[in-house]
C-alpha positions, 0 to 999 in steps of 0.5 A, spaced: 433 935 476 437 930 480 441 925 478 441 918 478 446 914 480 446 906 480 451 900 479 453 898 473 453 890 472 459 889 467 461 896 465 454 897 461 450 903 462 443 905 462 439 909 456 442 917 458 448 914 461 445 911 467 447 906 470 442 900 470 438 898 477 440 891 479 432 888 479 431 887 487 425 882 489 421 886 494 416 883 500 410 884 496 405 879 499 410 874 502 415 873 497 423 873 500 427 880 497 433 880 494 435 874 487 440 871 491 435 870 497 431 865 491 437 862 490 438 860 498 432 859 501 425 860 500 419 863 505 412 865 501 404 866 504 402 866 497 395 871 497 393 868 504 386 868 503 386 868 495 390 863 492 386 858 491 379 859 494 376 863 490 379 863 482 384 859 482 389 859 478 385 863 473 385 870 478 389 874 477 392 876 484 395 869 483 400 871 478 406 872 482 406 866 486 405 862 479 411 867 477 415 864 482 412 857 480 415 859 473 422 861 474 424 855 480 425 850 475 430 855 472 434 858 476 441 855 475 442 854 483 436 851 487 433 854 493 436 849 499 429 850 503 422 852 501 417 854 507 410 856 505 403 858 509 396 859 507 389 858 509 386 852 510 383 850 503 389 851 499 390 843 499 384 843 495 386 847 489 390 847 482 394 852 485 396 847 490 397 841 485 401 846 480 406 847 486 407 840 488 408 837 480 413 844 480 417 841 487 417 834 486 420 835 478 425 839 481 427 834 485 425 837 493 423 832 498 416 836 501 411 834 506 404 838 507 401 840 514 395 843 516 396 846 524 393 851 529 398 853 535 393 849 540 399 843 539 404 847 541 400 849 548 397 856 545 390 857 547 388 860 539 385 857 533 389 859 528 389 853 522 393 855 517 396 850 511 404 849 511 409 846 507 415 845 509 421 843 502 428 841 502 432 840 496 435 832 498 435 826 495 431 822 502 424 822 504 424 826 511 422 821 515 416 822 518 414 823 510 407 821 508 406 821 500 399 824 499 398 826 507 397 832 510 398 832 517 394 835 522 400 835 528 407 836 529 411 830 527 414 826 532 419 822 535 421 815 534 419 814 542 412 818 541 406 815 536 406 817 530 403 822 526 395 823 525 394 824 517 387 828 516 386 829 508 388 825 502 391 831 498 388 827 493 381 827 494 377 834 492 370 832 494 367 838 500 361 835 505 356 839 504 353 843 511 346 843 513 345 849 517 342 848 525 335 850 527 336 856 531 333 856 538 334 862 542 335 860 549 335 853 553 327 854 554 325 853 547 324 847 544 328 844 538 328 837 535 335 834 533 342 833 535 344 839 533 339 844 537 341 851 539 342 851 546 344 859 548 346 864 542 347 861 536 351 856 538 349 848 537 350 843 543 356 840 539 359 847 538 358 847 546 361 841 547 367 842 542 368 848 546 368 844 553 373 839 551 377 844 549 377 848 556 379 841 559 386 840 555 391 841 560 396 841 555 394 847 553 395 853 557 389 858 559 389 865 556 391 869 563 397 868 561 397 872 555 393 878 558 395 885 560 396 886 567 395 894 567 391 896 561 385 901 561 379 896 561 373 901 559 377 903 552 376 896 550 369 895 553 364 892 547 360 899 546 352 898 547 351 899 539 355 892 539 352 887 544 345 889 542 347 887 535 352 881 536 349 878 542 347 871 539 354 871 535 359 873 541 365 867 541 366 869 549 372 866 552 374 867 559 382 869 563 381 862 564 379 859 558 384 855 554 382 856 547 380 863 542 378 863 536 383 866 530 383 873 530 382 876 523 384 883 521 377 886 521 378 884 529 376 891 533 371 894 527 367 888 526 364 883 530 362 877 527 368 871 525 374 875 528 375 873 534 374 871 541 372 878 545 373 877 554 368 875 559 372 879 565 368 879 570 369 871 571 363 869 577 357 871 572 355 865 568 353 867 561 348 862 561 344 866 566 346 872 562 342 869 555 337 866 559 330 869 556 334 875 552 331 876 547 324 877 550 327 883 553 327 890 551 333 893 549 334 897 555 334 890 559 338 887 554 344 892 555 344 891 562 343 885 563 350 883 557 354 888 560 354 885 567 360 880 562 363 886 561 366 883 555 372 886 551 376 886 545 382 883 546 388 888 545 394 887 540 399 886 545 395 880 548 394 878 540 402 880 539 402 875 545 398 869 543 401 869 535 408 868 539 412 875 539 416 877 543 415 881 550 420 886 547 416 887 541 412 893 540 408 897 534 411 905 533 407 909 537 404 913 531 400 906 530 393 906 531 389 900 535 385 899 528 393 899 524 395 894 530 389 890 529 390 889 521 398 888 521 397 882 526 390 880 523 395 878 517 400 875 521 403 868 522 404 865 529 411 866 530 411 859 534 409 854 529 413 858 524 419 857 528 417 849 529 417 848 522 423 851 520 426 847 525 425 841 523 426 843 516 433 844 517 435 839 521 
């Protein structure tokens, strides 16, 4: 039997003369490592899709985020910074609440936002909930009590701040869900019509006016110049299936839907796939579709030639860095998960710029 060694604190040992291990934080879901890093500053993705959303305070995957909310008050030495991030829908929750009364009795100044890469330039939807805290005794100077902002601050020569969400109010609209017409030929009554796919006219038009801001850059120049198209070609199987439920972006698109972990196995709610043959319209494509026998339908869909995007695209829309790359032991599905569940590295960086400034 090997032995064990370990460093003892304050000269004392373990059972079985062992010194005992020091308890170290690991990097489970999100929180910093090591007890002196809760003591300068803090960074956590609290159960991302979980905390908050579906049973609260009361689900037990929550657990270690309310530990942390626990033991912050009583730390002898407080945590200078917190930056934290979830998904859209954590402004809403008693987590939430439980997290701004723990912060502001502990005497940080903090501000809420809810932002998606598209204002910094990237052509990626990706909202996510922020908040950014700082031990002092001053508000920051764009800070709006109660406000969850929906854009970067700005400076004092620019316009201020749009505010999108009283964190106060709990109350969810209720969606009624559009008629589905399935081609541009077919009737449908009200603003909401289904023109091709399953798309309505206001989708369309969303879609249209994201295609149009200049300020935002187009997806070419995130793409890979020598990759092996036809490994990511969209099988058969899949467009026969999906057809109506493809988010088709083309290089020269400025938008893309977020990319989910589930990106490369699943279709639906993803992510965005790629038209690569620019010069065909897809509404030419979709025209009639479904009246046409499957044969027809392939043929017909795979003149898009659509494809998923690769991970090092999506590495390159969440921000990384050109250099970075996976281990080669890593497969294309692993990629797709790893950065499914990743941040923007951009945004992040924005925050903790202002946070430290």
């Amino acid at each position: 039997m090997r032995e064990r060694r370990g460093r003892g604190e304050g000269g004392a040992t373990g059972p079985a003369g062992l010194a005992p291990r020091r308890r170290r934080w690991r990097r489970g879901n999100g929180a910093l490592a090591g007890p002196g890093a809760l003591q300068r500053n803090w960074g956590h993705a609290p159960g991302s899709q979980r905390i908050g959303l579906q049973g609260d305070v009361t689900d037990p995957r929550t657990n270690s985020f309310l530990h942390i909310l626990d033991i912050l008050p009583r730390l002898q030495k407080l945590p200078k910074y917190i930056l934290l991030e979830n998904v859209k829908g954590f402004e809403m929750s008693s987590t939430r609440d439980l997290l701004i009364q723990t912060i502001e009795n502990c005497g940080f100044q903090y501000q809420e936002f809810l932002l998606s890469p598209t204002s910094l330039g990237i052509p990626n939807s990706r909202l996510r909930y922020f908040l950014i805290a700082k031990l002092q005794p001053e508000p920051f100077p764009f800070q709006a009590p109660g406000q969850v902002l929906m854009e970067f601050p700005k400076t004092e020569s620019e316009h201020p701040p749009k505010y999108a969400i009283n964190a106060e109010k709990k109350t969810e609209e209720k969606k009624t869900g559009p008629k589905i017409c399935f081609d541009s030929s077919t009737q449908c009554s009200g603003k909401e019509a289904i023109l091709f796919k399953l798309e309505t006219a206001g989708e369309i038009d969303r879609k249209h006016q994201q295609d149009s801001d200049l300020s935002v850059r187009m997806l070419k120049d995130f793409l890979e110049d020598d990759i092996d198209k036809h490994s990511f070609f969209l099988p058969p199987k899949s467009l026969l299936r999906y057809a109506l439920l493809l988010d088709i972006v083309k290089p020269t698109s400025r938008r893309s839907m977020c990319f989910t972990k589930g990106y490369g196995r699943y279709i639906e709610g993803t992510g965005s796939v790629l038209q690569t043959t620019e010069d065909v319209q897809i509404e030419n494509i979709y025209k009639s579709l479904t009246s046409l026998s499957q044969e027809e339908k392939i043929m017909r869909l795979s003149m898009l030639q659509l494809r998923f995007f690769t991970p090092k695209e999506i590495a390159n829309l969440l921000g990384f860095p050109p250099e970075f790359g996976f281990p080669e032991m890593t497969t294309v599905k692993q990629r797709y998960r790893l950065l499914g569940n990743s941040l923007n590295v951009h945004v992040v960086a924005k925050l903790i710029k202002i946070l430290c400034d």
